[in-house]
SEGU-599174 format. One record per residue (C-alpha): residue in three letters; x, y negated, z. Coordinates in steps of 0.25 Angstrom, whole numbers. Example, Ala and Ser with C-alpha at 12.3 -4.5 7.8 and 13.67 -1.06 7.14 Angstrom:
BEGIN
- Ala,49,18,31
- Ser,55,4,29
END
This chain:
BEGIN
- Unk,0,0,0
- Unk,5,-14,-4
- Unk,2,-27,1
- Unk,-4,-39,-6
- Unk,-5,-52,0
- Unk,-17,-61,-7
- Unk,-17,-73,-7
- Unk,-26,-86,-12
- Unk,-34,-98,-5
- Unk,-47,-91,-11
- Unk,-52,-80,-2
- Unk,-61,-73,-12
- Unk,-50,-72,-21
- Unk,-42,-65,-11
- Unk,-54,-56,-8
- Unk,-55,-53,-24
- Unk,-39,-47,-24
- Unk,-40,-40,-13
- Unk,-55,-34,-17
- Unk,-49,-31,-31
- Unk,-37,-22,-23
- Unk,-44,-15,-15
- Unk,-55,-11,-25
- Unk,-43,-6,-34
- Unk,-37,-1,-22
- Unk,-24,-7,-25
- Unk,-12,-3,-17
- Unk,-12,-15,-8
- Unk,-17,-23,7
- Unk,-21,-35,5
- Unk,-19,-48,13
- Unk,-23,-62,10
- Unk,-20,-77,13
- Unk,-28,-88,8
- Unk,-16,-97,5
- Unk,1,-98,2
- Unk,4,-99,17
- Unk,-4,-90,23
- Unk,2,-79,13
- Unk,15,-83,15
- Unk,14,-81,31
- Unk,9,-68,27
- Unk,19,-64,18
- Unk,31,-68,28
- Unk,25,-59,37
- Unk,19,-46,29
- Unk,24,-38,17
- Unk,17,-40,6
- Unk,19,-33,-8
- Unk,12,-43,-16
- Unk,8,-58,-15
- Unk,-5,-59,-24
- Unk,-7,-75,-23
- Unk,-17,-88,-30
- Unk,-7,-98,-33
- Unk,-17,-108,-30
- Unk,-17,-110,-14
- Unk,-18,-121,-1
- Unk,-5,-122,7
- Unk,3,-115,-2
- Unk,1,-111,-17
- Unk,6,-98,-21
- Unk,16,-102,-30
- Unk,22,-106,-16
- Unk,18,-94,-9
- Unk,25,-86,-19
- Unk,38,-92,-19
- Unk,38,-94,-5
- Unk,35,-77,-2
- Unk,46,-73,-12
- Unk,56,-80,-1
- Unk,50,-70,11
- Unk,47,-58,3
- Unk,55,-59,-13
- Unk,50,-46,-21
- Unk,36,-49,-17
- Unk,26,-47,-28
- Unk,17,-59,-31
- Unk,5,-58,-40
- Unk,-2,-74,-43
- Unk,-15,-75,-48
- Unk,-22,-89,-53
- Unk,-29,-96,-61
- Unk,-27,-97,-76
- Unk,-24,-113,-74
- Unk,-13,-108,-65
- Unk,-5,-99,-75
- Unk,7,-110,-74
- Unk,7,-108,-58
- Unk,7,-93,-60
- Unk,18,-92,-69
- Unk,27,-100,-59
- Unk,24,-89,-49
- Unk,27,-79,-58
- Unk,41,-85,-59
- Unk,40,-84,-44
- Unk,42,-68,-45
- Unk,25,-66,-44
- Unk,21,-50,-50
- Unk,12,-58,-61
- Unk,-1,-65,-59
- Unk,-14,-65,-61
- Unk,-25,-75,-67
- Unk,-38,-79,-60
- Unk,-48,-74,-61
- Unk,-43,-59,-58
- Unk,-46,-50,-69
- Unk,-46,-35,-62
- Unk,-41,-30,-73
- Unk,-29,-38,-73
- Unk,-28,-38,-57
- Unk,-27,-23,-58
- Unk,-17,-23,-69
- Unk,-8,-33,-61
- Unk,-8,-26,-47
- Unk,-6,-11,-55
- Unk,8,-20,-59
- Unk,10,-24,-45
- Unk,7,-12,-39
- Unk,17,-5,-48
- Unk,27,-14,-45
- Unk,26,-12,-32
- Unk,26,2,-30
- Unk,40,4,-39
- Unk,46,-7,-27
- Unk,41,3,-18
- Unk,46,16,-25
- Unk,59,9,-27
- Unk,59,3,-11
- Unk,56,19,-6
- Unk,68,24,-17
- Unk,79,13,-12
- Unk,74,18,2
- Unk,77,33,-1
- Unk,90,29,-7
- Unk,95,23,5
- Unk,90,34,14
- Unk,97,44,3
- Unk,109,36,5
- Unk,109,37,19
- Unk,106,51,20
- Unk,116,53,11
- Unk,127,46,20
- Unk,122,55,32
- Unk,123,67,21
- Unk,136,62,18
- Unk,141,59,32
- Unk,138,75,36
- Unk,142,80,24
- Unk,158,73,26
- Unk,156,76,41
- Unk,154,92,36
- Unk,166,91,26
- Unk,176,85,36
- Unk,173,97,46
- Unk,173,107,36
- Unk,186,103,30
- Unk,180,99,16
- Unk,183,84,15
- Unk,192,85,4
- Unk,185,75,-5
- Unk,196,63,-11
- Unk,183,54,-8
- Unk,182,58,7
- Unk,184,42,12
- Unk,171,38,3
- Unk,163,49,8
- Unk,167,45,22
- Unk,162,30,18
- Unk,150,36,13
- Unk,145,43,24
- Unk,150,33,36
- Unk,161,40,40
- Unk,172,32,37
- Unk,173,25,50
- Unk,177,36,58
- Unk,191,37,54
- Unk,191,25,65
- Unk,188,34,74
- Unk,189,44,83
- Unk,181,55,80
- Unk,177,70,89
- Unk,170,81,85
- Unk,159,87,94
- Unk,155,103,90
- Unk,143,108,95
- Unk,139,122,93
- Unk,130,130,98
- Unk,127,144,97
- Unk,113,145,92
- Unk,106,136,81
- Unk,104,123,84
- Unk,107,112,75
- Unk,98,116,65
- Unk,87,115,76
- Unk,90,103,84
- Unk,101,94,73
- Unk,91,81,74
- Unk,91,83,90
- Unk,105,86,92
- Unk,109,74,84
- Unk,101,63,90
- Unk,105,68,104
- Unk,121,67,100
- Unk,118,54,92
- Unk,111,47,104
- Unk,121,54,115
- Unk,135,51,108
- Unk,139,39,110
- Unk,148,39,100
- Unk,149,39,84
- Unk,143,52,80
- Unk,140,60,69
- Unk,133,73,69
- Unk,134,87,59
- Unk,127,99,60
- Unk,137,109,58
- Unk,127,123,57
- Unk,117,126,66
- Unk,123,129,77
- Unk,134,118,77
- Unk,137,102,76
- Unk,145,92,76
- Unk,145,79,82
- Unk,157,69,75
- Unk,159,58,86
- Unk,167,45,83
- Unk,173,37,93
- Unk,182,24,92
- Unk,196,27,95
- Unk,194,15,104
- Unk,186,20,113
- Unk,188,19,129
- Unk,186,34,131
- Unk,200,40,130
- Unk,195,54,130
- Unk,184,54,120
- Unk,185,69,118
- Unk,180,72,133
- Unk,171,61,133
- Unk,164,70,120
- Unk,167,83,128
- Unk,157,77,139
- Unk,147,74,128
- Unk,148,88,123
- Unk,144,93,135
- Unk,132,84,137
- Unk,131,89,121
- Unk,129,104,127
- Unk,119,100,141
- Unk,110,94,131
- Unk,111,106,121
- Unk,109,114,135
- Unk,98,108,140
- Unk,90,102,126
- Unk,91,114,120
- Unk,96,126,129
- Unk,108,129,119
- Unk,124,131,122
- Unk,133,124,114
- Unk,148,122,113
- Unk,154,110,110
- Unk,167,105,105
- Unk,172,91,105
- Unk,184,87,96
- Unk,196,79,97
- Unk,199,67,91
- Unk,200,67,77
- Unk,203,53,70
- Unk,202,57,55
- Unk,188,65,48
- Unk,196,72,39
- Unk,201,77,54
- Unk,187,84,58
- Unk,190,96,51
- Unk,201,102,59
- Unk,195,99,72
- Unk,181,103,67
- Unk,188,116,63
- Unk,196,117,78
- Unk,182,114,85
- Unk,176,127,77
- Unk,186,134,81
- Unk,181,133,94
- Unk,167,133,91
- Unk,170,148,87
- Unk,176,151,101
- Unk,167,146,110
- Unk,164,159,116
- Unk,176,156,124
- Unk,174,143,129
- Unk,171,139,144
- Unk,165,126,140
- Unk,154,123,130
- Unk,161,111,128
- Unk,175,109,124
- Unk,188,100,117
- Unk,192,105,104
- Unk,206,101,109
- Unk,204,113,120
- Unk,204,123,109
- Unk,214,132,116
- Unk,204,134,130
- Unk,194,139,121
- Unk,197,152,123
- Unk,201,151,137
- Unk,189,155,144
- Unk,184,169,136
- Unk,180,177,148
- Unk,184,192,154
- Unk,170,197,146
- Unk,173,189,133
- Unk,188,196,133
- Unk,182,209,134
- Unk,172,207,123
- Unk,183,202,113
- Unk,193,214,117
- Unk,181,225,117
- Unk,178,220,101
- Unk,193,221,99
- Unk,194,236,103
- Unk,182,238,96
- Unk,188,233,84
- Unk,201,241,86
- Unk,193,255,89
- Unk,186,252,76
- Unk,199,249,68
- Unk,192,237,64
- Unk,205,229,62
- Unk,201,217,56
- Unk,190,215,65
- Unk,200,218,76
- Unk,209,206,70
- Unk,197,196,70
- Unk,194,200,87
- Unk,210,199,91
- Unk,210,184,85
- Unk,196,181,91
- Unk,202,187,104
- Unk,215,178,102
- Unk,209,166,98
- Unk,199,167,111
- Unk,212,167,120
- Unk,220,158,112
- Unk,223,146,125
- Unk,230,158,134
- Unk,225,148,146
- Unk,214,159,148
- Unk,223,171,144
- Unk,237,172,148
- Unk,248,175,138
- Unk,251,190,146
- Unk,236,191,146
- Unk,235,190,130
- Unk,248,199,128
- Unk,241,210,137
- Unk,227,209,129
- Unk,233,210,117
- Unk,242,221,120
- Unk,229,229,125
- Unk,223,225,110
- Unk,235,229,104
- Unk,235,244,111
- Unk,220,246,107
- Unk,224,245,93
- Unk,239,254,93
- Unk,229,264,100
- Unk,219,265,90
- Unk,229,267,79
- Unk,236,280,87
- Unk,251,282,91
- Unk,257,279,79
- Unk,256,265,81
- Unk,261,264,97
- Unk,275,256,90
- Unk,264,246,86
- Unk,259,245,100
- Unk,274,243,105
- Unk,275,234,94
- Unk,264,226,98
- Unk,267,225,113
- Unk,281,220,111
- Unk,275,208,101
- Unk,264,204,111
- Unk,275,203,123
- Unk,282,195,114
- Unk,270,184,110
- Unk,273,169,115
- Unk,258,166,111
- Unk,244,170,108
- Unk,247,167,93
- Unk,258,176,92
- Unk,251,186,100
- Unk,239,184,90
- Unk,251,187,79
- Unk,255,200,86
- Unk,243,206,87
- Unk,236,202,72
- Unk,249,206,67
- Unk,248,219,72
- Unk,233,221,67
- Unk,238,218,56
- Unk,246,230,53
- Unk,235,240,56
- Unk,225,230,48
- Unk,233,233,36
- Unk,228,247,36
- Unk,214,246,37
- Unk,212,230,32
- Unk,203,237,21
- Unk,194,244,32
- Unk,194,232,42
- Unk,191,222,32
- Unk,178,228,28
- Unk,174,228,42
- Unk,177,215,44
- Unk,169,212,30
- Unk,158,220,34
- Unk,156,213,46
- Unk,156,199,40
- Unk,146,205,27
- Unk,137,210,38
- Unk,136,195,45
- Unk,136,189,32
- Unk,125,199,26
- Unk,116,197,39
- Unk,118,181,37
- Unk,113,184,22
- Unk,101,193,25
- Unk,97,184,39
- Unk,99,170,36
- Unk,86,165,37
- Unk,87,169,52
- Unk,92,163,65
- Unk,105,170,64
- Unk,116,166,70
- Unk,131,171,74
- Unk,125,179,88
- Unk,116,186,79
- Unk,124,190,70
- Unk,136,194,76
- Unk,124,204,86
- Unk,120,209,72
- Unk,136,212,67
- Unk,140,217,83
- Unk,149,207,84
- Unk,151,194,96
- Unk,145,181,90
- Unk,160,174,92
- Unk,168,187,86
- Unk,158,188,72
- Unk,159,171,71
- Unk,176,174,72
- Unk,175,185,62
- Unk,165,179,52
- Unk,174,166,51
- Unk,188,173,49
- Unk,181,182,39
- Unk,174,171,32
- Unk,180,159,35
- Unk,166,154,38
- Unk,158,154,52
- Unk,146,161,53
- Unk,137,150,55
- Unk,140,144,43
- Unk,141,156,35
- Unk,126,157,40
- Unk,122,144,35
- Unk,128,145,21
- Unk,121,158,18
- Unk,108,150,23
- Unk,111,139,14
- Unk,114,146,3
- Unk,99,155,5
- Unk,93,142,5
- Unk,101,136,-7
- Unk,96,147,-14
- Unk,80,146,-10
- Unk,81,131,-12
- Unk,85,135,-28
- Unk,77,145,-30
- Unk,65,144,-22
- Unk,53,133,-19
- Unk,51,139,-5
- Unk,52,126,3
- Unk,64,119,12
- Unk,58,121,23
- Unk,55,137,23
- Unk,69,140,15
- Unk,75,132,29
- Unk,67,146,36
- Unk,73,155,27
- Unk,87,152,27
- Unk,88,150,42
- Unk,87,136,47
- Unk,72,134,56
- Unk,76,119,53
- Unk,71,112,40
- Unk,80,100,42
- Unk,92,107,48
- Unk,92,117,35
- Unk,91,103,25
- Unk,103,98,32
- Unk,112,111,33
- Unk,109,112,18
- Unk,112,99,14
- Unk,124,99,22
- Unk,128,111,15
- Unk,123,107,0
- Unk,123,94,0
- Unk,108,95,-4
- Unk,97,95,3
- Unk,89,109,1
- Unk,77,99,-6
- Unk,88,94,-15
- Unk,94,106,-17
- Unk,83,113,-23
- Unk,78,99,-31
- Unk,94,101,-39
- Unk,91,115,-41
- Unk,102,121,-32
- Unk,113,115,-40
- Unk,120,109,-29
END
């Protein structure tokens, strides 16, 4: 609906207009004022689409009225309308920017005509307002696409690209090369991000109190980019977001009854630098099995295995001898490095300690190969008492799997491979399920922490993100070759979260799914 504003000192000639447009049911509300300065009053204080004014008037003629308007509201449409003796006064409106005008008395005919011109004019303004509006929110979507997508590449190692600098412009990211920047890691062990992302995002946004930006990693993990000036008072920023990591984990415990574990990052100065810590923070992410605390310092890498308990020892050692009884040797390999990297600080184990539970490993081994291999044990022995570190026990020990791995690498491959197939076969036939690492490594009778550890050296991908590329892939494939809708493919594929499933796949395809069914699937 449009506004008209009619104006003329003769008050049945107002009625006539605004009869006339309702009759027709022309597109407009009507307001009226009987003279120039009454309509200009109104004018500066309501929006009005188009000024339909006598030039004839008290006060202030319309000639006046019109010239006067253009100042407060310039792209108003005018439309005069007079008396044949008054065609020279019409034509210097016209050459005040009027639509066109109209002679008295008003022919129907030619009123009609005239306002399906108006009206016409008036809606292309509109469409062209609503597309500019589009284009901006496009644009600024597209920044926030762009700022996420950069964000992704930097942590994932990607950011290559010789127009790196522009890119970093574009999306508003620039800036932070002037500052001091930590990353927070959250993780938690069922889903939850796909669930609760808008919640969890305006809680971290209203609660940090610095500069901070937000990417959803998978479902089950986050990362929070938080910059701070390098002038800040605060001399230990990183204990200060330690502290807020912990209020991070109360409100995830008390909000939503879930466990998480949290990593804050050191200092890194530079972007293209968030890929090595990001890489060291997942590290430990995979090892938190072994933590005390829920919440710790990337720096404190080496305490993360410090507190594995007497239970936890005799799990890791039990799957060991399982390994050896079976002559699974490859398998055997992947549970003496898990083993090792669990221990890796020595403040928990000491260096004897380590010597004599290797050694123990080392004897189930020369016993389930026979008596023609007790030089190997003797061997062996005399190398341990001769390691100055965990890494040269770690050395020993592969090295001498290694010798009885050239014998049967061909048998202990496929079981390895058989393993990893089976996951990967149960991933391809239950995607469209809540299935996560606990339910898959029950299904493979295997520990949640030993089948992530194996399905990464294996693959060289984690198994959640193994997970979400299969589902990605699915739903590529319905959105090209099916109409089924958004909505129910989001079911199929996994994800109980419409908006959560259009931002994963645009994150990973750089389409939404809408899009990328309207290309085709080209992309």
């Amino acid at each position: 609906m449009y506004h008209i504003l009619v104006v003329d000192d003769q008050q049945a000639e107002i009625e006539a207009i605004e009869w006339l447009i309702h009759k027709h049911a022309l597109p407009f509300s009507v307001a009226q004022a009987n003279d120039g300065e009454v309509a200009l009053e109104y004018i500066r204080g309501h929006h009005v689409d188009l000024l339909f004014t006598d030039i004839r008037m008290p006060f202030m003629d319309g000639l006046e009225l019109i010239k006067q308007a253009k100042v407060v509201v310039p792209d108003l449409k005018v439309l005069i309308y007079s008396a044949y003796g008054e065609f020279e006064y019409a034509q210097k409106a016209i050459q005040l920017g009027t639509v066109n005008y109209m002679l008295k008395p008003i022919d129907v005919k030619e009123f009609l005509k005239m306002f399906q011109s108006i009206i016409a004019i008036l809606e292309d303004e509109r469409l062209q307002r609503e597309k500019d509006e589009l284009l901006i929110k496009g644009f600024h979507k597209g920044v926030a696409y762009e700022k996420e997508k950069l964000l992704f590449d930097l942590l994932q190692g990607r950011e290559s690209d010789v127009h790196y600098e522009e890119r970093a412009a574009f999306a508003g990211l620039n800036h932070l090369v002037n500052k001091r920047m930590y990353m927070i890691m959250i993780g938690l062990q069922n889903r939850f991000f796909d669930q609760h992302h808008t919640e969890a995002f305006e809680f971290f946004q209203s609660t940090c109190k610095y500069e901070m930006l937000f990417l959803n990693m998978n479902e089950y993990q986050s990362i929070m980019l938080v910059a701070i000036d390098p002038a800040s008072k605060n001399s230990d920023n990183q204990q200060e977001l330690m502290a807020y990591g912990n209020w991070v984990k109360e409100w995830l415990e008390t909000r939503f009854d879930r466990r998480s574990f949290i990593i804050v990052g050191s200092p890194v100065d530079k972007l293209e630098g968030l890929h090595d810590e990001f890489t060291q923070m997942e590290e430990l992410m995979n090892f938190r099995f072994f933590m005390e605390s829920s919440v710790v310092c990337s720096k404190e890498d080496e305490s993360i295995h410090d507190h594995i308990d007497d239970e936890s020892l005799e799990l890791m050692l039990k799957d060991i001898y399982t390994s050896i009884a079976r002559n699974e040797y490859r398998t055997l390999e992947h549970r003496i490095e898990f083993l090792i990297a669990s221990m890796r600080s020595g403040k928990r184990f000491s260096s004897m300690y380590a010597k004599l539970l290797f050694t123990e490993i080392l004897k189930k081994i020369v016993e389930s190969q026979g008596k023609r291999n007790s030089n190997l044990l003797k061997n062996g022995f005399e190398r341990i008492a001769l390691c100055n570190s965990i890494a040269e026990l770690k050395q020993v020990i592969l090295s001498v799997f290694q010798e009885h791995l050239q014998r049967i690498e061909t048998a202990t491959d496929d079981h390895c491979r058989k393993v990893i197939e089976d996951v990967q076969t149960l991933i391809q036939m239950e995607y469209g399920s809540d299935i996560g690492v606990d339910y898959l490594a029950k299904r493979v009778f295997l520990s949640p922490s030993y089948l992530s550890f194996l399905f990464k050296k294996s693959t060289g991908q984690s198994l959640v993100k193994y997970i979400t590329a299969v589902r990605m892939e699915r739903a590529k494939e319905l959105l090209r070759d099916s109409t089924i809708k958004v909505v129910d493919i989001a079911s199929r594929v996994g994800f109980a979260n419409t908006s959560y499933f259009n931002l994963m796949f645009k994150q990973y395809n750089g389409l939404t799914p809408v899009q990328y069914r309207e290309v085709g699937g080209r992309r």
